[in-house]
C-alpha positions in Angstrom: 155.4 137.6 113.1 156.6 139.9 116.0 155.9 139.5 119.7 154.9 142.4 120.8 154.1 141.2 124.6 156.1 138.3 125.0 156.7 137.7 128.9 160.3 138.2 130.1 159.9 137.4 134.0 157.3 136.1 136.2 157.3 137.3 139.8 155.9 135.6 142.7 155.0 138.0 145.3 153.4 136.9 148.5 153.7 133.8 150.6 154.3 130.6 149.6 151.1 128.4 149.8 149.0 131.8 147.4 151.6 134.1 146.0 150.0 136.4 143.0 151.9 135.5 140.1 152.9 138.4 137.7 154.3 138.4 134.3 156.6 141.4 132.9 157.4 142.1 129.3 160.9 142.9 128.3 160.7 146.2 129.2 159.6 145.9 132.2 155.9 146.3 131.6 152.9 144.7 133.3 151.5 142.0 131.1 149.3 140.3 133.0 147.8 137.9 136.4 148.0 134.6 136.5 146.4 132.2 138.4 149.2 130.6 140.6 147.7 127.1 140.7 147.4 126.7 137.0 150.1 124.5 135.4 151.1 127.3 133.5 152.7 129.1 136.4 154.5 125.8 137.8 156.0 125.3 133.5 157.2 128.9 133.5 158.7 128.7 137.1 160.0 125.4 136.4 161.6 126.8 132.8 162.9 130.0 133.9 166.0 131.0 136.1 165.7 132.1 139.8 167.1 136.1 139.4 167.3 139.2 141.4 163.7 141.2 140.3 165.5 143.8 138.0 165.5 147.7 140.0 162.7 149.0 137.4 160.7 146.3 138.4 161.0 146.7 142.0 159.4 150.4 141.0 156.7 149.0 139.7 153.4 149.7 142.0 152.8 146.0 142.3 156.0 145.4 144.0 157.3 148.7 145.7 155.7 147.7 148.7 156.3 143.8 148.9 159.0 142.8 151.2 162.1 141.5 149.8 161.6 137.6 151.3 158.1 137.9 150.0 159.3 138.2 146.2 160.5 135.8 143.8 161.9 136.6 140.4 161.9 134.5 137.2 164.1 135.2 134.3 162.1 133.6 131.0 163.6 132.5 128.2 163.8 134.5 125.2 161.6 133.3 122.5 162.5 135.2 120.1 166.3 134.1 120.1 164.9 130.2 120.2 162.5 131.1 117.4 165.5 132.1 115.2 167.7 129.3 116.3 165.2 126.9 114.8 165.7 128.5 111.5 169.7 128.2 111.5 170.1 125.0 109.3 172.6 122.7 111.1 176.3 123.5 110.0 176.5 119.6 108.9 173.6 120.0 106.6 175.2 123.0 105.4 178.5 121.5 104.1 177.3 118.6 102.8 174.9 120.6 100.2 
């Protein structure tokens, strides 16, 4: 089955004891709010990678007006790509068939 809103970065915006946390789609479309002291917030920060928010991102109206200290950008992993990696059979299993 297809993800059709699978989150691609989460962005912090705000200070750091209550920043809104916001989650982008691939595309760069608003997916949704999160509650920033909900364990799901700290797995995704703690699983993505620290990046630069992408320039159609900083368009968005959410975070045109943030300043730049004030926003922190999370690259997600794709879960597509590690869906399909699960599939591949391992090369060993492979040649010994």
């Amino acid at each position: 089955m297809e993800r059709s809103t699978c989150g691609k970065y989460l962005v912090l915006v705000g200070d750091e004891q209550s920043p809104r946390a916001l989650l982008f789609g691939g595309t760069f479309d608003y997916l949704a709010e999160l509650e920033y002291d909900s364990l799901t917030v700290a797995h995704l920060v703690q699983g993505g990678r620290p990046c630069h928010p992408p320039q159609p991102l900083r368009r968005n109206r959410l975070l045109a007006q943030a300043e730049d200290r004030l926003v922190r950008c999370y690259h997600l992993g794709d879960w597509k790509t590690r869906r399909e990696a699960e599939k591949v059979p391992n090369q060993d299993e492979v040649s010994q068939a």
